[in-house]
C-alpha positions in Angstrom: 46.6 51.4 77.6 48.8 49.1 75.7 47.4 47.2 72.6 48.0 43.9 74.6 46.0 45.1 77.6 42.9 46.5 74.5 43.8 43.0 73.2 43.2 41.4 76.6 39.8 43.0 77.8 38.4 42.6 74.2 38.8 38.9 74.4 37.5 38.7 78.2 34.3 40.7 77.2 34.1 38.5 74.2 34.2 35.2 76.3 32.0 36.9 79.2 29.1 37.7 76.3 29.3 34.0 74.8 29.1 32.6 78.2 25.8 34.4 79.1 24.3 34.1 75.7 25.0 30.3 76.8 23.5 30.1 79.9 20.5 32.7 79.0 19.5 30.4 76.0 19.3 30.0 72.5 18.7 32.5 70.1 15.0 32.4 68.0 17.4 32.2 64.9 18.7 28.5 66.2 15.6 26.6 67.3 14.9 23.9 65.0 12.3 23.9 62.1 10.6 20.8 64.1 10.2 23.0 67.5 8.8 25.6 65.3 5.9 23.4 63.6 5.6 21.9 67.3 5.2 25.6 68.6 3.2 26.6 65.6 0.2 23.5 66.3 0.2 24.5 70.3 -0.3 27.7 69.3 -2.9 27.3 66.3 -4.4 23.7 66.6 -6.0 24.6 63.3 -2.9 24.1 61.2 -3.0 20.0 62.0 -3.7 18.4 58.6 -5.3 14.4 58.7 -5.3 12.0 56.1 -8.6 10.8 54.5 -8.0 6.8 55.0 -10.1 6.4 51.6 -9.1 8.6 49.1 -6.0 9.9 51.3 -6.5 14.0 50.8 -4.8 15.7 53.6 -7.9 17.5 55.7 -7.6 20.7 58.3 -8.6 18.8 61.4 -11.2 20.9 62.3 -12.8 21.0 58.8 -12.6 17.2 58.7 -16.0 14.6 59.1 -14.7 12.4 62.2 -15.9 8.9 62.7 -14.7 6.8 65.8 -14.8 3.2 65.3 -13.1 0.3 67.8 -11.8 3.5 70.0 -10.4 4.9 67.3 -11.3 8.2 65.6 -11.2 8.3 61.7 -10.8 11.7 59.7 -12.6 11.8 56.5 -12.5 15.1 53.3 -16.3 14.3 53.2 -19.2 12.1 54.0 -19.0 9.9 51.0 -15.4 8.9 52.2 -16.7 8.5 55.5 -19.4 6.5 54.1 -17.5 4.1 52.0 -15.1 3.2 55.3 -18.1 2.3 57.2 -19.5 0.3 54.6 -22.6 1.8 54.0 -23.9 1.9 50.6 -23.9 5.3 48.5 -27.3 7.6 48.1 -27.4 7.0 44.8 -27.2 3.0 44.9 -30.2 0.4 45.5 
């Protein structure tokens, strides 16, 4: 074979390989960091961090104290903070 025809077949596999790589999908190394948090909480609901609405300490959601007021639910680093938004006076206070 002639270094034209090498030349030739090289460059036909070459297109032929980016083509399916196309059509087949991306590669892991190209998806975005924000599909990769998105996969991350599908896959491990866990990892979901809510702000305290008091003292505004970011809480594993499934560690946090919930409160649901007006339809909507509240996340809260600890009963005092959950307290204080409902406006109930502390333990300690008469």
């Amino acid at each position: 074979m002639t270094p034209l025809r090498l030349f030739i077949l090289a460059l036909l596999f070459y297109a032929g390989w980016r083509l399916l790589r196309k059509h087949f999908g991306r590669s892991k190394a190209k998806t975005t960091v924000d599909e990769e948090r998105t996969a991350d909480r599908e896959a491990n609901p866990q990892n979901i961090l809510v702000e305290d609405p008091v003292c505004h300490v970011l809480v594993p959601k499934h560690q946090a104290v919930r409160l649901r007021k007006d339809g909507v639910t509240y996340y809260f680093c600890s009963e005092q903070c959950c307290d204080q938004f409902a406006g109930k006076p502390e333990q300690g206070e008469s």
